[in-house]
C-alpha positions as CSV (number, residue, x, y, z in Angstrom):
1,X,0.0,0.0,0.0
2,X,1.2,3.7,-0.8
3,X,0.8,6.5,0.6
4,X,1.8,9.7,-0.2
5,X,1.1,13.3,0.4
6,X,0.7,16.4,-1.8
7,X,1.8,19.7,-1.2
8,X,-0.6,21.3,1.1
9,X,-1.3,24.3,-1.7
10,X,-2.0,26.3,1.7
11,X,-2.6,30.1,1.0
12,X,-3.6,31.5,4.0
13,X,-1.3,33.8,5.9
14,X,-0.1,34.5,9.2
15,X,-2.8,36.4,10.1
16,X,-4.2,35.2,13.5
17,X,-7.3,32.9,12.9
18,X,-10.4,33.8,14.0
19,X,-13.4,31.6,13.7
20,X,-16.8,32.9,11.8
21,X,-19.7,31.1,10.3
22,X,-17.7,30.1,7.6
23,X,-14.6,28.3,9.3
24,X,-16.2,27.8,12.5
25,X,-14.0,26.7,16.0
26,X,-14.5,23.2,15.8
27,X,-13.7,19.4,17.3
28,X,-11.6,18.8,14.2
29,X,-9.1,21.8,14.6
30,X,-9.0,20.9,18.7
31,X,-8.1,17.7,17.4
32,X,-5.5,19.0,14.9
33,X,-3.5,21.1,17.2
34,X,-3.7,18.2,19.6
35,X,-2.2,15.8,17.1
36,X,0.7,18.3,15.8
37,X,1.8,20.1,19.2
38,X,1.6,17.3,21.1
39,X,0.9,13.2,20.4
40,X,-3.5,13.6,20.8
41,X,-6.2,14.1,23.8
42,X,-8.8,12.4,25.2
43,X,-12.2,13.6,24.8
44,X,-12.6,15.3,27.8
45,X,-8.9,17.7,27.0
46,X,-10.7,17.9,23.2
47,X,-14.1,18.7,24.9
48,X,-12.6,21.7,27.3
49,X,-10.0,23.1,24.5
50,X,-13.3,23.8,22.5
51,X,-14.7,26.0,25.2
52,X,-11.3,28.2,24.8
53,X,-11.5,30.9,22.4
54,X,-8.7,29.5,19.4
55,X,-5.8,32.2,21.0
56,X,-6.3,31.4,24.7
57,X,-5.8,27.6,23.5
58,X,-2.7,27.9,22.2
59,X,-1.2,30.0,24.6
60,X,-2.0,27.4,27.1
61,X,-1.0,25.1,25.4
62,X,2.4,27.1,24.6
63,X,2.9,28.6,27.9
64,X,2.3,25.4,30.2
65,X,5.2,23.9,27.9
66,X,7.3,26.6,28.6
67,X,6.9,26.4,32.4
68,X,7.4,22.8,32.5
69,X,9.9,21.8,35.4
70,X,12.7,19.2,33.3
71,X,12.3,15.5,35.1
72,X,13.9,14.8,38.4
73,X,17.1,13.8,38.2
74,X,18.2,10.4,38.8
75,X,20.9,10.0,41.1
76,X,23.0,8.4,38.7
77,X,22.2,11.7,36.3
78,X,26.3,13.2,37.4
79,X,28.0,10.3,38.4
80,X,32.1,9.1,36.9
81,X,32.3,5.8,36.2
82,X,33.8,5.1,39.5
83,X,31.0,5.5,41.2
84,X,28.9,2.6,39.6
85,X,29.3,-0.4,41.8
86,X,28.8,-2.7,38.9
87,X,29.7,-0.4,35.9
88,X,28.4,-2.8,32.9
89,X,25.5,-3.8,34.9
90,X,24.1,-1.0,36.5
91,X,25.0,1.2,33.4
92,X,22.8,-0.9,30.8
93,X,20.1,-1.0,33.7
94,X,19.5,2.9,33.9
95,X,20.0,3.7,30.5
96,X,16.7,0.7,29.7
97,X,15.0,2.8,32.6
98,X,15.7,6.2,31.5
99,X,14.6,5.3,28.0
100,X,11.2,4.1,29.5
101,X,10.9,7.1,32.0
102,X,11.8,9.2,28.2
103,X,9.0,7.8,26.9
104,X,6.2,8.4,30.0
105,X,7.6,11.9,29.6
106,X,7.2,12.7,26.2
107,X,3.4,11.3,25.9
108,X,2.2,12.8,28.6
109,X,4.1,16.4,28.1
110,X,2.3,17.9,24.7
111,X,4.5,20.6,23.1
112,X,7.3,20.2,25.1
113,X,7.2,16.7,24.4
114,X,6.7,16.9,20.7
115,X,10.3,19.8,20.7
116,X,12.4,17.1,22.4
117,X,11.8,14.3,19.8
118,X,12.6,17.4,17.5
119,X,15.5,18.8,19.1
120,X,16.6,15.0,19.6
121,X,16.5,15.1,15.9
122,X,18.3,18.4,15.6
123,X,21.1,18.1,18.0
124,X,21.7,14.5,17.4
125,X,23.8,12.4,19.8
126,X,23.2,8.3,18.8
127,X,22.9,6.5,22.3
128,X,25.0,3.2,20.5
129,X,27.8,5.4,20.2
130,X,28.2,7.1,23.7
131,X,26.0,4.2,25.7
132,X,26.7,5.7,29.0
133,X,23.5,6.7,31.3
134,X,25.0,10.0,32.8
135,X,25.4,11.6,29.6
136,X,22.0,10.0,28.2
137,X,20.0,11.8,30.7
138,X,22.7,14.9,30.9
139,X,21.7,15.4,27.5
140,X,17.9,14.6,27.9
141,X,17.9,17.4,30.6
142,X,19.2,19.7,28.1
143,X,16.4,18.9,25.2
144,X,14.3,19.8,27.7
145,X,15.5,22.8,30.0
146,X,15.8,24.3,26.5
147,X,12.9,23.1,24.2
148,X,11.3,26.5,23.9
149,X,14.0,28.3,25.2
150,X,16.4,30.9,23.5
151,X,17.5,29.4,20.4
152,X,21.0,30.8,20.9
153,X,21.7,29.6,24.2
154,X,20.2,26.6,23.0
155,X,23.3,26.4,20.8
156,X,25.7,27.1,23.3
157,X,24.9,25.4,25.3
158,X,24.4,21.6,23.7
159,X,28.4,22.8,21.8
160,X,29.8,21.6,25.7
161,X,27.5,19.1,26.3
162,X,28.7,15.9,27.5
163,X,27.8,13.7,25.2
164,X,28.0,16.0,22.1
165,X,31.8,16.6,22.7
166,X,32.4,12.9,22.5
167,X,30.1,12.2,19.9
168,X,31.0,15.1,17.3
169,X,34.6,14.7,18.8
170,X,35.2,18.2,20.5
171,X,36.8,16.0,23.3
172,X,39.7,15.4,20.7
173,X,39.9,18.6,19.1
174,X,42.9,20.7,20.5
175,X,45.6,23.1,19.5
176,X,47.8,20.1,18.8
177,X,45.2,18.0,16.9
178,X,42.3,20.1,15.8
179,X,39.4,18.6,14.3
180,X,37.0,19.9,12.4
181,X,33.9,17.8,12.7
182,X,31.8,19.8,15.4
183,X,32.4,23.0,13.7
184,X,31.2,21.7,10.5
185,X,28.0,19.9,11.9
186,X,27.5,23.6,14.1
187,X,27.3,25.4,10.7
188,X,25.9,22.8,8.4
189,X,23.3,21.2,10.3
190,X,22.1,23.1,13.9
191,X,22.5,26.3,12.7
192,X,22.6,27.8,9.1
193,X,22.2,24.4,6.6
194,X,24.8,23.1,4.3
195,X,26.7,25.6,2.3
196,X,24.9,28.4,3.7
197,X,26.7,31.0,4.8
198,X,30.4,29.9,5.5
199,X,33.5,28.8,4.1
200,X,35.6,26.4,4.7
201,X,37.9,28.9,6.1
202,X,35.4,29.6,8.6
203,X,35.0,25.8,10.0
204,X,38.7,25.6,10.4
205,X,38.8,28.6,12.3
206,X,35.7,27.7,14.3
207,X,37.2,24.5,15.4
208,X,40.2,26.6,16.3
209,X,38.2,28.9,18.5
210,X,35.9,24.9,19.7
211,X,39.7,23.7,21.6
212,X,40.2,23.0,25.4
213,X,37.3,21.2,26.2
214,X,39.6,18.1,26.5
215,X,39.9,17.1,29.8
216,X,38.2,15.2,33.0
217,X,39.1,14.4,36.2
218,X,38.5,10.7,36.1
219,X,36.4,8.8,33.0
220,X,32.8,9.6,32.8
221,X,33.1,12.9,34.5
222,X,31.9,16.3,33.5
223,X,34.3,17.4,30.4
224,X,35.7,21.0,31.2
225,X,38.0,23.8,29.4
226,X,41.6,24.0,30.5
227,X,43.4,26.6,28.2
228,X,46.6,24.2,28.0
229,X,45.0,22.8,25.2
230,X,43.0,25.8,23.6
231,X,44.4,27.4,20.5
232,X,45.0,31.0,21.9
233,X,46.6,32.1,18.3
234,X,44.6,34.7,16.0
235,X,41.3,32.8,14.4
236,X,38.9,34.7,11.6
237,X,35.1,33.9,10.8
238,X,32.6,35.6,9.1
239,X,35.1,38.2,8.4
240,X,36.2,38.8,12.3
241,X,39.6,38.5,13.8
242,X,40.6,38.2,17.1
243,X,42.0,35.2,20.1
244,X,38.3,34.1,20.0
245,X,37.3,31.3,22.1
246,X,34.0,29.5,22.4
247,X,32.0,31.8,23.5
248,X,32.9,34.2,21.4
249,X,32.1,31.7,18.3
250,X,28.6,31.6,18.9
251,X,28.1,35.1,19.4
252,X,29.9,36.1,16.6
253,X,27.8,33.4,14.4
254,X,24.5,35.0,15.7
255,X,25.6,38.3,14.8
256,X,26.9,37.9,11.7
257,X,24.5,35.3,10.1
258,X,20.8,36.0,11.8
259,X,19.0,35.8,8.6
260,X,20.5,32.6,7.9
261,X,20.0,30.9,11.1
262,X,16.5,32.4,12.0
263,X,15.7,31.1,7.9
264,X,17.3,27.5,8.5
265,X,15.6,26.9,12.1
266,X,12.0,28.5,11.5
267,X,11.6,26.3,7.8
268,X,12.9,23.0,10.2
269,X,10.2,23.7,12.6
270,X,7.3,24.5,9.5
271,X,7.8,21.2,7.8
272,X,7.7,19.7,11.4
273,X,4.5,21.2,12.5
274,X,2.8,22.4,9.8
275,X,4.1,20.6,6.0
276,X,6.7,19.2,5.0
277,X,6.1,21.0,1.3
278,X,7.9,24.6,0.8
279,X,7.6,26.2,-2.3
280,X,8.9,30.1,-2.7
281,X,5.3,31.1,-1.8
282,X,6.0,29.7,1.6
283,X,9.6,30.8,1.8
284,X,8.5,34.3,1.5
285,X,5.1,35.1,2.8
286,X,5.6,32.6,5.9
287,X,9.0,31.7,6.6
288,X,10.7,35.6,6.5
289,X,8.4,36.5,8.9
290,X,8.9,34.0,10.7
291,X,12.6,34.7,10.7
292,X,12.1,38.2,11.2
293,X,9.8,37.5,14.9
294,X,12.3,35.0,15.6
295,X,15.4,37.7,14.9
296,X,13.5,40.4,16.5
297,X,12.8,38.7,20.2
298,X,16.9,37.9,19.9
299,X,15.8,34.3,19.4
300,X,13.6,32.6,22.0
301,X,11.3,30.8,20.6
302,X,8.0,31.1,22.1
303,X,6.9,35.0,20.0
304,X,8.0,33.2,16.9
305,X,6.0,29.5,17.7
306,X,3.1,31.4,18.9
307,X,3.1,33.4,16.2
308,X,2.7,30.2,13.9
309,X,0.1,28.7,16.1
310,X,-2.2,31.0,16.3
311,X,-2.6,31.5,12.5
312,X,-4.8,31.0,9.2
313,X,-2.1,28.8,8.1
314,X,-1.5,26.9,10.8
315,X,-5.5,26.2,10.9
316,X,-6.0,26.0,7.6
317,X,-7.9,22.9,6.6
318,X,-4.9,22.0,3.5
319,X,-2.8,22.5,6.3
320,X,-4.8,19.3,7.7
321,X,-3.5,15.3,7.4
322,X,-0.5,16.2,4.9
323,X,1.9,15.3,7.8
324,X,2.7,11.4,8.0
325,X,3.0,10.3,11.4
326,X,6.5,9.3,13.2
327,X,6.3,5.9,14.9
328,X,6.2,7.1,17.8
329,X,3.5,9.1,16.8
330,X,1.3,6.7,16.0
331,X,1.4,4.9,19.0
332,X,1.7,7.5,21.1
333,X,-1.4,9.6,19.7
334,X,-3.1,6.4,19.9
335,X,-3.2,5.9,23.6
336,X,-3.7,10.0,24.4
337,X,-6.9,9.8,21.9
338,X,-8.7,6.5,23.2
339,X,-6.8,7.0,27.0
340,X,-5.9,3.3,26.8
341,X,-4.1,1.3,29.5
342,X,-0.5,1.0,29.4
343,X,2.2,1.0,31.9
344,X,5.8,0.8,32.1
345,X,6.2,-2.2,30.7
346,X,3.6,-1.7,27.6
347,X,5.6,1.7,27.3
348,X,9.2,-0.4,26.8
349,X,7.5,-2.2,24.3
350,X,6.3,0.9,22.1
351,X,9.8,2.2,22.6
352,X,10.9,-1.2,20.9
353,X,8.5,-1.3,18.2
354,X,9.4,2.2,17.1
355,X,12.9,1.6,17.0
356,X,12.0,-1.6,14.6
357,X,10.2,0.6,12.8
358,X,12.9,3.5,11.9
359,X,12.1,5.4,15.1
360,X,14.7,4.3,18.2
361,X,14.3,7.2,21.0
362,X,17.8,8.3,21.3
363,X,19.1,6.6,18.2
364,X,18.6,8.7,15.1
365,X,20.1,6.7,12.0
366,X,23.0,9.9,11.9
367,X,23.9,13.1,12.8
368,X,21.5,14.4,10.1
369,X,18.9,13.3,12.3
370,X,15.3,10.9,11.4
371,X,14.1,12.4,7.5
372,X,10.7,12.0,8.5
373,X,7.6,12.1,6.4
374,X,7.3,9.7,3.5
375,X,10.6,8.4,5.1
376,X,9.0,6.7,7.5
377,X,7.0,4.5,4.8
378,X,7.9,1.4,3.2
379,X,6.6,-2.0,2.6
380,X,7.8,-3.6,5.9
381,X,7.6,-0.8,8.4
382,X,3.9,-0.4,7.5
383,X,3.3,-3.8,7.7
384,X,5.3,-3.1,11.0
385,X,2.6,-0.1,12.2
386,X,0.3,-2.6,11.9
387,X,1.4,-5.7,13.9
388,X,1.6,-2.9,16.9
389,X,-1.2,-1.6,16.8
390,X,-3.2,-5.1,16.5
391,X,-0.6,-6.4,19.2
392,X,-1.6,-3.7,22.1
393,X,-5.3,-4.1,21.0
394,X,-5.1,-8.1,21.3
395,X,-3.4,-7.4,24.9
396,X,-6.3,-4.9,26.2
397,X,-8.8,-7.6,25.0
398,X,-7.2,-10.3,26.5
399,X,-5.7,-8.5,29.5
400,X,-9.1,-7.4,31.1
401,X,-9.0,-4.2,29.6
402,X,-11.6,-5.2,26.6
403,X,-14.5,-3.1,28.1
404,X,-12.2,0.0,27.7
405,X,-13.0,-0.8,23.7
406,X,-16.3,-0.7,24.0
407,X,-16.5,2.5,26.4
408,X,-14.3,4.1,23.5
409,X,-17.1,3.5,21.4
410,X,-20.1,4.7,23.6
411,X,-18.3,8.2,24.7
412,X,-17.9,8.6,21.1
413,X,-21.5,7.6,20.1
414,X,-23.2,8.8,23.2
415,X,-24.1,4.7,23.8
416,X,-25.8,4.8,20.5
417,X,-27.2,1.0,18.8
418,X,-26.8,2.2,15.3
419,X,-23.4,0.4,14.0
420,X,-22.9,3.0,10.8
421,X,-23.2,5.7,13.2
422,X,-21.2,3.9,16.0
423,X,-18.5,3.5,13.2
424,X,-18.3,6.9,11.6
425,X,-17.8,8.6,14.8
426,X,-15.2,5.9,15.7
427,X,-13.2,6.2,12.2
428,X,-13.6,9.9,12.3
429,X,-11.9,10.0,15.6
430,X,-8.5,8.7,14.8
431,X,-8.3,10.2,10.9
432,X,-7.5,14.2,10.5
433,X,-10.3,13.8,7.7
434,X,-13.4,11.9,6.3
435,X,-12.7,9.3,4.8
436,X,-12.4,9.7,0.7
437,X,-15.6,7.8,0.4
438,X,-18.5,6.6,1.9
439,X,-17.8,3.3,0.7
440,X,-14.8,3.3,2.8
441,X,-17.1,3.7,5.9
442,X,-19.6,1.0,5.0
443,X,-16.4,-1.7,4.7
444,X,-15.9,-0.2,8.2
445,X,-19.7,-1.0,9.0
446,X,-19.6,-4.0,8.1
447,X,-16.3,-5.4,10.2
448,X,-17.6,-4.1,13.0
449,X,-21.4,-5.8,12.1
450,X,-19.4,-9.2,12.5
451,X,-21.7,-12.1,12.7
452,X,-24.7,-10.6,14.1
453,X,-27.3,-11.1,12.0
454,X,-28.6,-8.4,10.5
455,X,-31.9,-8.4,11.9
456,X,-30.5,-7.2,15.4
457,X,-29.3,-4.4,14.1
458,X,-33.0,-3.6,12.4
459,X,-34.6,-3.3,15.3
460,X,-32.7,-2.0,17.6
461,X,-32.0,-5.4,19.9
462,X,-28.4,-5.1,19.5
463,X,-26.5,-2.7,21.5
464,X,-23.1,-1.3,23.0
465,X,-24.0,-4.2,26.0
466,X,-24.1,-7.2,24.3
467,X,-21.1,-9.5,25.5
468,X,-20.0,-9.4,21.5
469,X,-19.2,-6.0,21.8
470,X,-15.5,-6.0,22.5
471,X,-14.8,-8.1,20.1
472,X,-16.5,-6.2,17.7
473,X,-15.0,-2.6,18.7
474,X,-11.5,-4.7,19.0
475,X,-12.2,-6.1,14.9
476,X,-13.4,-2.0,14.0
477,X,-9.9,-0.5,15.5
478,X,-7.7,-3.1,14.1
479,X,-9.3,-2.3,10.6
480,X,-9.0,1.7,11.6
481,X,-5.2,1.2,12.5
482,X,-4.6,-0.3,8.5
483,X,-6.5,3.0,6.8
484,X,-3.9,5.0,4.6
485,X,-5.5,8.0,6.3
486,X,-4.9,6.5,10.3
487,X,-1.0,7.1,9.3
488,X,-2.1,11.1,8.8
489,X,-2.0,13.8,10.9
C-alpha cells in the first residue's frame, strides 16, 4: 500500500485565525492542534479546548510547555564511572529505565514533548555510540531545559554538552590535533544548513576557536575547558579576527549570520508542524516572517512558535492530514486519543516497536537526524505499524481491559445501537479527515457488524451491551489502525 502526500497548496497567511460562520471553531481543529503540538487528547482535554476561544488555546497550550519543570534527576544523572558499583551492569540498567521514564515523559508532556523528539533530531547524539546513562540523561535534561527556550543559548549550550563533545569529537579537538567535525556539523546542520553562509575557512577557524574542552578528572566525569590545550593564536570567521574562544564563536555566528540561522531553524520547525512542502510562496510570505519575529525577540522561541500557532495557516484545513506520522506518533497519539491502558512495561514495548520501525528514541540513523515524512513509509515498516497496533489491541482484550473498547465506542456515540453511526464517529476520531468515500465507511460497518445477523441491528435489539461488543470494537480498531488515512495527521 502507498501512501503519499501532496503539497498542502496552503494560502492562508499569518494572520491570526479567528473563527466565523464560515470556518467555524470546531472538534476537528482541537483535534488537529492536539495531534501536531503534542501526540492527541482524550475527549474530555478535546471537549474543554473547544470551550477556549482558538488564541487562549494555544497560549495554554504554549505557555504550560514553557513552564514545564525538566524531570527529576536520577541520582546516577552526574556520576564518573567510579561511582557505579557494577559499571556494565548498573549502566545498561539505567540507560533501559531512563529510555522508559523518556517515553512516559514525552506522551504525557504535549508541546514540550513533541520539541524534544525534534531537538533529539536536531542536536543529534546516537545513544549506541556514547551508551553511557549519565550523559544520556545529561543530554535529555538539556532537550528539555531548553525546548522553547532561546534558540542561541540553545546552541551554546548543547556545543559543551557531555555527550555531544564525545560524539562530534570536540573532546579530541585541540591546538595540537584540531578537528574539524563539530564546527562543521554547528554550521551545516544546527544552525545555518549546508553551504549556507560559511567557508571552509570559517569551519577551520571555528574549530580553532571549539579547543580546550579536553579534559576530566577521572572517565565519565563532567568534560571542562583547560586553556593548555586551547588554540590562543589569532582565528577569523565571518570576516572577524581576534584570540576568540567558544564563546565568542557563537556570538559572533548569531551576529553575523541572523537571517541565515533564523531562515534555516523557523523552515525545520514549519515542515515539522505544519508541512513538510515549501515552495517560494511559503519561503517568502511565511518563513521571512517568521525569521524576522524570531530575529526580533533575539531568538527565544516562544513570540515566533506562537506566532505560527495562532494563524490561518497553521488552521487552515490544506494544512490538515499532509503530515505522516513518526512511529512514535502513531502509538503514542493512539493511547492520548482513546486514554488506553498501558504501563511501564507496555511503554518499553512501544519504545521497541518504534525503534523496529525507523524510530529508536535516542538513536537517530546519523547526525543528520530521522528524514521523516514519507521516510518513514515502506513495505515492511507499514506492515510493522500494523502488527503494533493489532498487538496492544489483542493485549487490552485479553488483558481485562476489553470493556475500555467498547467505552471508547459509547463516549464517542453517546451509547448509540446504530453500527454505521457507531462507526463513523469511531473512524472519524482517529483520521485528521473523512474518509475519501462513503464506501470506505460501509467496509468499516460491516467489520464491525461481525456475525450478528442483520436483523439485530434492524430493530434496535443489538447494542453497545451485548457480551460481543468488545470483540467487535477490538475487529473496528484493528481495521482503523490499516486505513492509509490513520497514518495522517
Amino acid at each position: 500500500m502507498e501512501i503519499a502526500t501532496n503539497p498542502s497548496c496552503n494560502t492562508s497567511t499569518l494572520a491570526p485565525y479567528i473563527p466565523d460562520g464560515g470556518n467555524p471553531w470546531s472538534t476537528a481543529k482541537v483535534k488537529h492542534v492536539f495531534r501536531r503540538l503534542g501526540y492527541g487528547a482524550s475527549t474530555t482535554r478535546v471537549d474543554d479546548a473547544l470551550a477556549l476561544a482558538p488564541d487562549e488555546f494555544i497560549d495554554n497550550l504554549v505557555d504550560t510547555a514553557f513552564n514545564l519543570p525538566p524531570a527529576l534527576a536520577p541520582i546516577w544523572s552526574n556520576w564518573a564511572v567510579s561511582d557505579f558499583a557494577d559499571f556494565d551492569t548498573e549502566n545498561e540498567q539505567y540507560i533501559h529505565e531512563w529510555r522508559i521514564a523518556s517515553g512516559n515523559h514525552i506522551i504525557s508532556e504535549d508541546l514540550r514533548g513533541r520539541l524534544v523528539l525534534f531537538w533529539m533530531s536536531h542536536f543529534v547524539t546516537e545513544l549506541e555510540t556514547i551508551f553511557y546513562a549519565p550523559y544520556m540523561f545529561q543530554y535529555y535534561n538539556l532537550m528539555q531545559t531548553h525546548a522553547l527556550g532561546n534558540f542561541k543559548e540553545f546552541v551554546r549550550a548543547v556545543g559543551v554538552d557531555n555527550n555531544m563533545l564525545l560524539y562530534l569529537n570536540g573532546f579530541e579537538n585541540t591546538n595540537f590535533n584540531p578537528n574539524e567535525n563539530y564546527a562543521r556539523e554547528l554550521f551545516e546542520l544546527f544552525t545555518m544548513g549546508e553551504g549556507i553562509g560559511y567557508t571552509q575557512d570559517d569551519i577551520l577557524a571555528a574549530s580553532r576557536a571549539l579547543t580546550g574542552y579536553n579534559h576530566w578528572d577521572e572517565i565519565g566525569a563532567d568534560i571542562y575547558f583547560d586553556s593548555s590545550t586551547f588554540d590562543d593564536g589569532e582565528k577569523t570567521f565571518f570576516g572577524q579576527t581576534g584570540n576568540w574562544g567558544y564563546d565568542d564563536l557563537i556570538n559572533i555566528l548569531f551576529e553575523q549570520r541572523p537571517t541565515e540561522i533564523a531562515t534555516f531553524i523557523c523552515t525545520k520547525l514549519y515542515k515539522y508542524f505544519v508541512s513538510p512542502s515549501v515552495d517560494e510562496v511559503i519561503e517568502l510570505e511565511i518563513i521571512q516572517p517568521l525569521a524576522q519575529e524570531l530575529i526580533n525577540n533575539n531568538f527565544e522561541l516562544v513570540p515566533m512558535l506562537k506566532l505560527l500557532f495562532k494563524s490561518e495557516h497553521f488552521f487552515d484545513d490544506r494544512a490538515v492530514g499532509v503530515v505522516i506520522k513518526s512511529p512514535i506518533d502513531v502509538i503514542f497519539s493512539y493511547v492520548n486519543d482513546t486514554s488506553f491502558f498501558y504501563d511501564d512495561e507496555i511503554m518499553e514495548a512501544f519504545i521497541y516497536y518504534a525503534g523496529i520501525m525507523g524510530q529508536e528514541m535516542y538513536d537517530p540513523p546519523d547526525v543528520s537526524g530521522w528524514q521523516r515524512d514519507e521516510a518513514w513509509i515502506n513495505g515492511s515498516t507499514l506492515g510493522g505499524r500494523w502488527q503494533l497496533m493489532e498487538f496492544y489491541l489483542f493485549y487490552l482484550y485479553n488483558s481485562g481491559y476489553e470493556f475500555t473498547l467498547v467505552d471508547l465506542a459509547r463516549n464517542l456515540s453517546n451509547d448509540s445501537n446504530d453500527p454505521e453511526f457507531i462507526t463513523q464517529v469511531m473512524v472519524d476520531h482517529f483520521v485528521p479527515k473523512e474518509l475519501y468515500t462513503q464506501s470506505d465507511y460501509v467496509v468499516a460497518t460491516d467489520i464491525f457488524k461481525w456475525d450478528i445477523p442483520q436483523n439485530y441491528y434492524d430493530d434496535g435489539t443489538w447494542n453497545l451491551s451485548w457480551s460481543t461488543a468488545p470483540y467487535q470494537c477490538f475487529l473496528l480498531l484493528v481495521h482503523i489502525a490499516q486505513m492509509p488515512e490513520f497514518q495522517l495527521k
